[in-house]
NUDOMAR-629649 format. One line per 4 residues: number of its first residue (from 1); their letters; for each residue x, y, z of C-alpha. Coordinates in steps of 0.001 Angstrom, whole numbers, plus 500000, padded with zeros to 6 digits. Example, Ala and Ser with C-alpha at 12.3 -4.5 7.8 and 13.67 -1.06 7.14 Angstrom:
2
1> as> 512300:495500:507800 ~ 513670:498940:507140
END
This chain:
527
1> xxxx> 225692:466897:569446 ~ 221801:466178:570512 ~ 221036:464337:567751 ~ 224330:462238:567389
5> xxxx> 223388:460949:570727 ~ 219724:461021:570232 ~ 220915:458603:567127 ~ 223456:456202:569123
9> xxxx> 220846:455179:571681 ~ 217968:454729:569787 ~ 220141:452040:567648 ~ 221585:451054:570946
13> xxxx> 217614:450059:571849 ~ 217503:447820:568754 ~ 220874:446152:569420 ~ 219281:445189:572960
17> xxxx> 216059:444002:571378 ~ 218077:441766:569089 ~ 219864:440441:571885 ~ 217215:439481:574247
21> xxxx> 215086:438073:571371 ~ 218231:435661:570348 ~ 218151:435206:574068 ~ 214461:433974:573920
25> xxxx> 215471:431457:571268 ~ 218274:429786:573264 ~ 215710:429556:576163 ~ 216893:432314:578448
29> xxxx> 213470:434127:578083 ~ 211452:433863:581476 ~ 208883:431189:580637 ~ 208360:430450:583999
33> xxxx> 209194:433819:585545 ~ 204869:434189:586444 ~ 204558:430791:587801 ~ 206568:431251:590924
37> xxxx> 205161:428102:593211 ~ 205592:425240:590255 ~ 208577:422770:590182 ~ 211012:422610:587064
41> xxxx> 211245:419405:584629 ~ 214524:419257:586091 ~ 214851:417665:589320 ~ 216247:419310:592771
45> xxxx> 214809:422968:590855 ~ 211715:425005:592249 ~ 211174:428729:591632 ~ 209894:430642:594283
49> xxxx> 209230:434520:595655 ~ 211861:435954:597935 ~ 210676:439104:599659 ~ 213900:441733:599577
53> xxxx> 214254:444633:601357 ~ 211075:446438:602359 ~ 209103:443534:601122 ~ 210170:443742:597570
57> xxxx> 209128:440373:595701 ~ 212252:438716:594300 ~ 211497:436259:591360 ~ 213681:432927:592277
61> xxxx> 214297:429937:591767 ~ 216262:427501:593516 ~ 218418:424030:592917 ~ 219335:421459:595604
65> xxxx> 221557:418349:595450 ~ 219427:415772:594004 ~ 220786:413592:596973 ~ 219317:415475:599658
69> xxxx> 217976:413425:602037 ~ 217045:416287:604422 ~ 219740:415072:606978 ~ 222792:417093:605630
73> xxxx> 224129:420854:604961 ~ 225052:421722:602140 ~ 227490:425281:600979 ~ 225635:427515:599601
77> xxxx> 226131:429835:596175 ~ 223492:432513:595460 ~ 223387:434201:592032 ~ 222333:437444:591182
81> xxxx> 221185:438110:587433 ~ 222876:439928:584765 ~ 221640:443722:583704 ~ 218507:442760:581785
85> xxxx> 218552:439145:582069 ~ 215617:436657:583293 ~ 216213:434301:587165 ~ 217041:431345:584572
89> xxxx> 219841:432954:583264 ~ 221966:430749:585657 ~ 220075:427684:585681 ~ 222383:425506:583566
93> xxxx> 225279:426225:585736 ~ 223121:426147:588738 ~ 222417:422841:587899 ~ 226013:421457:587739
97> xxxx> 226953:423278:590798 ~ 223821:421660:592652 ~ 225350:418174:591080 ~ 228683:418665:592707
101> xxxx> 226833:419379:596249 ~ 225895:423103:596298 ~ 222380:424618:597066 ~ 221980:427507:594572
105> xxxx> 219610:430555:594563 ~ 219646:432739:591551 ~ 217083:435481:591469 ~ 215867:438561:589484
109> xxxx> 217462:441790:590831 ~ 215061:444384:591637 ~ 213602:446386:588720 ~ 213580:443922:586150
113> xxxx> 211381:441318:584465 ~ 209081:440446:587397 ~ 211443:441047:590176 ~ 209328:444167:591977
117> xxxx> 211148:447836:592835 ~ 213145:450008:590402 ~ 216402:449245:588920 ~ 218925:451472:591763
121> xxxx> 222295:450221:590120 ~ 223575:448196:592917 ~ 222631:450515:595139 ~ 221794:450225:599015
125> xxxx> 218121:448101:598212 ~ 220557:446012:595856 ~ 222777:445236:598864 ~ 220050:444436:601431
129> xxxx> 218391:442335:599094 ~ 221282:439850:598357 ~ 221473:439410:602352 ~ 217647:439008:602328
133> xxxx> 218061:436522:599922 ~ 220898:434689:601986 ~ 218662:434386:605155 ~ 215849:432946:603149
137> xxxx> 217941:430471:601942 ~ 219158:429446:605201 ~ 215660:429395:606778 ~ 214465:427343:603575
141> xxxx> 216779:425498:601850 ~ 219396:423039:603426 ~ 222318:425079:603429 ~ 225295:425964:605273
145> xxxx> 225350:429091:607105 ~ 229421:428877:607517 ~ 229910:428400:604206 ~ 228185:430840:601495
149> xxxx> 229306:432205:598360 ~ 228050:434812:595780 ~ 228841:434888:591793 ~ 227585:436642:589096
153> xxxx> 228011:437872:585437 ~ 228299:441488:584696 ~ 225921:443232:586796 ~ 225435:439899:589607
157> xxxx> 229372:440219:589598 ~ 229106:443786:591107 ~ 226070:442984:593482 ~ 228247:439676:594867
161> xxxx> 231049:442088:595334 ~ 229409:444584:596871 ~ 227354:442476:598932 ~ 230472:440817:600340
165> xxxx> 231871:444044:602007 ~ 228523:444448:604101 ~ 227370:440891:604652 ~ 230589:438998:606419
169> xxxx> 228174:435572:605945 ~ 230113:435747:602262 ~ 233191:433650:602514 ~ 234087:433514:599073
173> xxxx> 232782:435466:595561 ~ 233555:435014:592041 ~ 232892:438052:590109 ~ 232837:437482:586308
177> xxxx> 233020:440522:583924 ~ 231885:442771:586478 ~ 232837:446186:587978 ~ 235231:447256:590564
181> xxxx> 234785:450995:589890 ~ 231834:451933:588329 ~ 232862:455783:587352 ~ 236220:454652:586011
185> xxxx> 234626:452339:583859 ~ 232078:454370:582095 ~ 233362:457897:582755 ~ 236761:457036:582906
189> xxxx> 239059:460673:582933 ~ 236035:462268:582822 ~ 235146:461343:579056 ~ 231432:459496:579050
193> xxxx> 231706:455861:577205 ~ 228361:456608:575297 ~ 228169:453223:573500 ~ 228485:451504:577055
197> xxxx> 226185:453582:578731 ~ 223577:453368:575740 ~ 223593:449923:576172 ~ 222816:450258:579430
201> xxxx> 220371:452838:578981 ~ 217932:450551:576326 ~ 218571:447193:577863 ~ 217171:449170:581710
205> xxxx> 213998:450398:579288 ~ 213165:447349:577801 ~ 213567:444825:580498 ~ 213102:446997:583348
209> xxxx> 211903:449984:585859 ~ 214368:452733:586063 ~ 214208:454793:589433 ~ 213797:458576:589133
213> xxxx> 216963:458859:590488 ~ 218965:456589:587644 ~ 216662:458026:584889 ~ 218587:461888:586021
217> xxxx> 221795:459878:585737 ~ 221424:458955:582420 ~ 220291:462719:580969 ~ 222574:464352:583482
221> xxxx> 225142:462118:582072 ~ 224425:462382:577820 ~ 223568:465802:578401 ~ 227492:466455:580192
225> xxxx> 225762:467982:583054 ~ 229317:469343:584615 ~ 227183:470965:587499 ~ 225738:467824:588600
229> xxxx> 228859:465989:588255 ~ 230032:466103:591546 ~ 226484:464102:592081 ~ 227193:461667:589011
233> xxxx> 230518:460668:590890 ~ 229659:460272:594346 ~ 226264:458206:592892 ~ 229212:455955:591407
237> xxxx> 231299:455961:593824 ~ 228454:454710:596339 ~ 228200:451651:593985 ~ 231570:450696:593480
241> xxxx> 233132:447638:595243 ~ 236439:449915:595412 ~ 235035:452342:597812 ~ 234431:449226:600167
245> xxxx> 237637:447498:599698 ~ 238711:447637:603495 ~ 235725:446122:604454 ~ 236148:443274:601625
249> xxxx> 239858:442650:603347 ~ 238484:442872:606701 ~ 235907:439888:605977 ~ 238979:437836:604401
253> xxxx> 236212:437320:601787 ~ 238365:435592:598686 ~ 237664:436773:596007 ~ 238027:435718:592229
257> xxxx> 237712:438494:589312 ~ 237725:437663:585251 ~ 237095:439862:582603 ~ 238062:440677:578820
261> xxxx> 240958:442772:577496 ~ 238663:444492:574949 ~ 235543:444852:577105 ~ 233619:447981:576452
265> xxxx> 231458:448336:579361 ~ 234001:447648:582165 ~ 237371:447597:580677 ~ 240222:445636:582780
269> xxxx> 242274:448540:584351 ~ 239683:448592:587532 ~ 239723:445452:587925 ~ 243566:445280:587972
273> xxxx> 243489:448215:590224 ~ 241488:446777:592715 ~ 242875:442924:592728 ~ 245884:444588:593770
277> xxxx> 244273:446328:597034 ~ 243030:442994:598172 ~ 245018:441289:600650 ~ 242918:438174:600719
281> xxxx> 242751:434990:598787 ~ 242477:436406:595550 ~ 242520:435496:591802 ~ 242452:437722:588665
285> xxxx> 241475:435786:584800 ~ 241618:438237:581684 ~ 240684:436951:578733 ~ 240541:438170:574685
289> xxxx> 236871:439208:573979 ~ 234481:442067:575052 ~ 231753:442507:577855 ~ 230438:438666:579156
293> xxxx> 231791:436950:575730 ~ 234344:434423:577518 ~ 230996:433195:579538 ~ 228388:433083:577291
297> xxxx> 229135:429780:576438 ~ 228784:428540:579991 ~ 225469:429974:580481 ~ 224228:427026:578092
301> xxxx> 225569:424548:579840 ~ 228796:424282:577172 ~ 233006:423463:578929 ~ 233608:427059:579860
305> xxxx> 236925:427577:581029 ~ 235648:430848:583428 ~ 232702:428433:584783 ~ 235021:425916:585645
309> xxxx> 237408:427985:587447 ~ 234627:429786:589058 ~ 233608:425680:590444 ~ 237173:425037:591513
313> xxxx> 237601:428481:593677 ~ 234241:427774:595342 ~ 235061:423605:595900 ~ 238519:425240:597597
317> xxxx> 236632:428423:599705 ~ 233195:426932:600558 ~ 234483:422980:600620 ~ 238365:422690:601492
321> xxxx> 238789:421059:598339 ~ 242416:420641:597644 ~ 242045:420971:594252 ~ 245149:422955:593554
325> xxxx> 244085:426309:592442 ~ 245599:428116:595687 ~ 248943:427130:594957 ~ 248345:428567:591220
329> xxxx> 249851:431787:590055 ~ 246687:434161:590905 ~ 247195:436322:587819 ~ 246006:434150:584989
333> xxxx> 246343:435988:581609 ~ 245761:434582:577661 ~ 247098:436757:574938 ~ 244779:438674:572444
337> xxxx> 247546:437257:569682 ~ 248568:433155:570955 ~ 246147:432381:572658 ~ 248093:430978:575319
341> xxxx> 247753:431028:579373 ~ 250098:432756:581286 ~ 250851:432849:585095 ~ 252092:435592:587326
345> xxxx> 252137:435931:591025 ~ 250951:439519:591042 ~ 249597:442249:588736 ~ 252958:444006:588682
349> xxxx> 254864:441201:587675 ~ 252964:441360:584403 ~ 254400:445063:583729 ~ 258071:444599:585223
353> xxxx> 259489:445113:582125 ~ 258769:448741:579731 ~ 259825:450501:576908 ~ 259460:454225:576700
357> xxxx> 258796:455657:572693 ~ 259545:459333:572822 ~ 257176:461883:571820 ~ 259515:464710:570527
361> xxxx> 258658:467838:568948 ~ 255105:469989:568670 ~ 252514:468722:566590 ~ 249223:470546:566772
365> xxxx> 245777:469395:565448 ~ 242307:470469:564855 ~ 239337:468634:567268 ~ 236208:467713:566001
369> xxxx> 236850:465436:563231 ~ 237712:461448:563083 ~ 240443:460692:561969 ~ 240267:457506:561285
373> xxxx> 241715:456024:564117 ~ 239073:454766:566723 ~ 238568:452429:568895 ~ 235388:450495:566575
377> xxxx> 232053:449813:567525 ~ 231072:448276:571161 ~ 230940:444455:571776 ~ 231631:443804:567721
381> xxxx> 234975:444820:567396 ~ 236318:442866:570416 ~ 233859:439830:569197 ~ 236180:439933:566176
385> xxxx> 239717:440365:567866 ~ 238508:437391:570225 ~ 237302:435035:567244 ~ 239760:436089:564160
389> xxxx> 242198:438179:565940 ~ 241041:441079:563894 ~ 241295:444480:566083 ~ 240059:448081:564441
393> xxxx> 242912:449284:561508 ~ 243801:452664:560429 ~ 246824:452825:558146 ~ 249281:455051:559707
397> xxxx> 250743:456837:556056 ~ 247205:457794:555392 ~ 245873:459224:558973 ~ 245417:462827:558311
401> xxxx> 248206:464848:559985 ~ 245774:467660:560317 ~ 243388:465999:562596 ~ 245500:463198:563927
405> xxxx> 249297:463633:565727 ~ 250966:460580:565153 ~ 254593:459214:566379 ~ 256003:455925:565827
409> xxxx> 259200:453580:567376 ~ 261783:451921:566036 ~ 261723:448617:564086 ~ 261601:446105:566592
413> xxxx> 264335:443269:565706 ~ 262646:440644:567889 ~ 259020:439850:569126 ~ 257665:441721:571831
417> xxxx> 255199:441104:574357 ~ 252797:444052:575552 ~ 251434:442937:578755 ~ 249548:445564:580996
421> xxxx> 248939:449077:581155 ~ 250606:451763:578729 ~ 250590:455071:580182 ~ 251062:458487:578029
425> xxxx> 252317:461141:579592 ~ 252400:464324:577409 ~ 251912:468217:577793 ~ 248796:469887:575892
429> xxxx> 248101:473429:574742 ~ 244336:473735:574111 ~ 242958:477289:572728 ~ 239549:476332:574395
433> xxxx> 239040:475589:578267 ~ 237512:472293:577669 ~ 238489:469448:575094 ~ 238838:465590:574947
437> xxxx> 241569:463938:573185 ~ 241770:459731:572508 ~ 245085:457968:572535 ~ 245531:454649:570485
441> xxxx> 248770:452356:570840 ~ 248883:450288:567478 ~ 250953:447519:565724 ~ 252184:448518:562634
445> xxxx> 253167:446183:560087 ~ 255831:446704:556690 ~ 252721:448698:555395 ~ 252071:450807:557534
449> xxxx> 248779:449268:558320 ~ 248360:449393:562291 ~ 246415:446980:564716 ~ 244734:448438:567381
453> xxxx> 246604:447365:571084 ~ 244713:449345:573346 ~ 242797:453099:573830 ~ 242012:455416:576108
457> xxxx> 240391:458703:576221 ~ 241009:461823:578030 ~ 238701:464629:578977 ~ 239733:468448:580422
461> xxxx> 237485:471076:581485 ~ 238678:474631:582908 ~ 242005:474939:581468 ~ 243102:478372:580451
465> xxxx> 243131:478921:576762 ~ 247096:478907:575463 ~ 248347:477909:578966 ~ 249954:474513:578787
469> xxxx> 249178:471706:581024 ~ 250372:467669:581873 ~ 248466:465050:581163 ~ 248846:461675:582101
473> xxxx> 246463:458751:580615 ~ 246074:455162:581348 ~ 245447:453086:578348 ~ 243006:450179:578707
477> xxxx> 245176:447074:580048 ~ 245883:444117:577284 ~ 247793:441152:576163 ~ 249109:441794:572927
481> xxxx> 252181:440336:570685 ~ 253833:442441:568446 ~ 256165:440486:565327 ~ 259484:440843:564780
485> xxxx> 259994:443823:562457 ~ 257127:445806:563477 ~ 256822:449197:565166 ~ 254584:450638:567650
489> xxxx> 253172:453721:567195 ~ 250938:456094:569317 ~ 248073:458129:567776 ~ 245927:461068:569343
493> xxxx> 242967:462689:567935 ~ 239624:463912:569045 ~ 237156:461716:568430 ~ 235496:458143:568575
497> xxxx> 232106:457168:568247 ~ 233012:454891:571643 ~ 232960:458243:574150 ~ 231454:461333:574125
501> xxxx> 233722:464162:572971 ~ 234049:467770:574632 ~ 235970:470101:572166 ~ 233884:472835:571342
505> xxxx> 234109:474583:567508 ~ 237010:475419:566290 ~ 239066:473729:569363 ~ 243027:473058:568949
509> xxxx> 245211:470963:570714 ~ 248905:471147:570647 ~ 251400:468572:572267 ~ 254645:469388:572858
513> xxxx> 257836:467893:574558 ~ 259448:470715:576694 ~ 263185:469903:577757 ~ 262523:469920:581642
517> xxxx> 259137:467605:581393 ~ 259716:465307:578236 ~ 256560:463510:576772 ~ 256687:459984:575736
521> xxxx> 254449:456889:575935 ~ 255758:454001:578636 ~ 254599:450287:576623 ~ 255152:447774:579171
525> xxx> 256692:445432:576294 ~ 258713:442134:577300 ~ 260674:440072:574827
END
């Protein structure tokens, strides 16, 4: 499987190359990244150095209220950039958030573009640094120290986060497509997301400076290093804003989350995991699309609905705005099918209601082929569920049986609504000690032609050959309709170009339903 992966991330590389360069043409390349003293065309914006932790230089720049008259205080918001993006990533939102009476600092994490340091993955420099930044900005800028907030996309989402549970200065954060847990999102049930990590990978060695120690992540983790994956974990583990969650409810921090139902880097299940563990002013948004898609929009200055949200929970937190959004439901959803907003007053309120689809019988398949069913290719297939509602197919009469164990429901006389988490519970018999299986939930249609809902895979290592075992799988959370007249069925096979699969030659899986421990798939479907 070398050269597979050898393969994935050298076309990963070129996907990031594309990205960045399209990012150069709609002026998010770092033109003024080397001149660090000079003021912006813009007024209230200057970029400036920020020394970080040890003395790290931290490219900066930084946007006042144009009607600063040197008198007042002013709440302040500090931004910390993407995974491979340039200090002006921010600036257009920085700009309207400095309009409505915020001073903003957005920097360059360590390890990329001219930011000094290594890349360390939100690690303990990461940390230190956003609280560096914080004091400069008090000692520099005109802003309040009672009243600071962090936000970020993707990667600054996870530093805010993070940086909340060890600096209590951070009353409020808004964390947009980030990470709550970084080893269940990209080695979720032990199964590596390749595609995710790839990306990761070539966007780090293009824009960046690994550290040794994240350059032995990444081979530890293509090569499925299972001796150093004790190591892997706890690295993740250190750099997950779950691991810290006391210390978040301790501060009171509030704390707003959004993300995408088909995001491929950090799907929505941690995110839902961990909203519920806060017992602070919180807010969860989940959105159709993949990885950073629902804010892309806002990063060019363009009505984002995230961005806007993201204004109103800092005007409340940071300003005592009463701008209504605390007496909003906190779980804000919009279906992958209408389109619509929904509101719940908690994460379980949006699974209350499930339907169980019994797996009966034993059906036993051969690894190490695709069946056909998968879960597409990362970032385009979302991209395409999110713009024309057009999810990864695989017609169920034609899935090979051999390779692919397949069970379906009922008609369905009415619509149904599939909001949340489906969770498979089954028993395997594997005649290797190791294997990985992927389970798909789809919508099938008249046809038999099914619509992917949601996918998860599922990874086992020292099982005893022939000795039967349980397994129980999370799918990926999502807000899905399914038409009247349709059936749902549930697919397992063995491999997806999205993860990296584990059955060695010649591997076998059987699932069965035994009497005493029946299998079935629970679909949190609603009328």
């Amino acid at each position: 499987m070398g050269s597979p992966r050898k393969g994935l991330r050298t076309t990963a590389v070129g996907a990031v190359s594309a990205t960045l360069l399209a990012g150069t043409a709609l002026g998010l390349a770092p033109a003024a990244q080397s001149a660090p003293g000079m003021q912006a065309a813009a007024a209230g914006v200057r970029f400036v150095d920020i020394a970080g932790d040890g003395g790290t230089t931290l490219k900066a720049n930084v946007v006042t209220p144009t009607d600063d008259d040197g008198t007042r205080r002013y709440p302040l918001i500090v931004l910390p950039t993407s995974w491979g993006l340039p200090q002006v990533e921010y600036l257009a939102q920085a700009q309207k958030l400095a309009n409505s009476g915020y001073v903003v600092v957005s920097y360059n994490v360590r390890g990329f573009w001219e930011s000094g340091g290594h890349i360390e993955v939100a690690g303990p420099p990461d940390i230190a640094d956003a609280s560096k930044v914080i004091d400069w900005a008090l000692a520099n800028t005109p802003a309040d120290a009672d009243k600071v907030g962090m936000a970020g996309l993707s990667y600054g989402a996870g530093i805010s986060l993070l940086a909340a549970a060890h600096d209590k200065r951070v009353k409020a954060v808004a964390a947009l497509s980030g990470w709550a847990d970084l080893i269940d999102s990209i080695y979720s049930d032990r199964t590596q997301h390749s595609q995710a990590a790839a990306l990761l990978d070539g966007a780090g060695n293009i824009t960046g400076r690994q550290s040794p120690e994240l350059k032995q992540i990444f081979k530890d983790f293509f090569a499925s290093n299972l001796a150093r994956e004790p190591e892997i974990i706890a690295w993740g583990k250190k750099r997950s804003p779950a691991t810290y969650v006391d210390r978040i409810n301790a501060n009171g921090t509030a704390v707003m989350m959004a993300n995408a139902w088909g995001d491929t880097i950090f799907p929505p299940n941690q995110y839902a995991d961990f909203y519920e563990k806060l017992t602070g002013p919180k807010r969860l948004e989940l959105r159709p699309g993949d990885h950073a898609t629902n804010e892309a929009t806002g990063l060019l200055g363009l009505p984002n609905d995230v961005w806007t949200d993201t204004a109103r929970w800092f005007d409340h937190h940071l300003k005592g705005a009463a701008n209504g959004i605390d007496r909003e439901q906190p779980v804000r959803l919009k279906s992958r099918s209408t389109g619509g907003y929904e509101g719940y007053p908690d994460w379980k309120s949006v699974t209350a209601t499930r339907k169980k689809i019994d797996l009966a019988g034993t059906t036993t398949i051969r690894a190490n082929v695709n069946s056909g069913a998968d879960g597409g290719i990362v970032f385009l297939s979302s991209i395409l569920d999110q713009v024309a509602k057009l999810p990864p197919m695989a017609s169920m009469p034609f899935l090979p049986r051999r390779y692919a164990a397949v069970w379906q429901s009922e008609k369905y006389t009415s619509a149904g609504r599939v909001r949340g988490t489906t969770k498979l519970h089954t028993t395997v018999t594997s005649n290797k000690e190791s294997g990985t299986l992927v389970a798909y939930l789809y919508d099938v249609g008249p046809l038999g032609l099914g619509k992917l809902v949601t996918n998860a895979p599922y990874t086992f290592h020292g099982q005893t050959p022939g000795k039967p075992f349980g397994v129980d799988l999370e799918l990926f959370s999502t807000a899905y309709d399914v038409p009247a007249g349709h059936r749902l069925a549930l697919v397992v096979d063995t491999v997806d170009p999205l993860y990296i699969e584990h059955n060695p030659t010649g591997a076998q899986l059987t699932f069965s339903s035994p009497p005493a421990d029946p299998s079935y798939v629970s679909v949190p479907l609603g009328g």
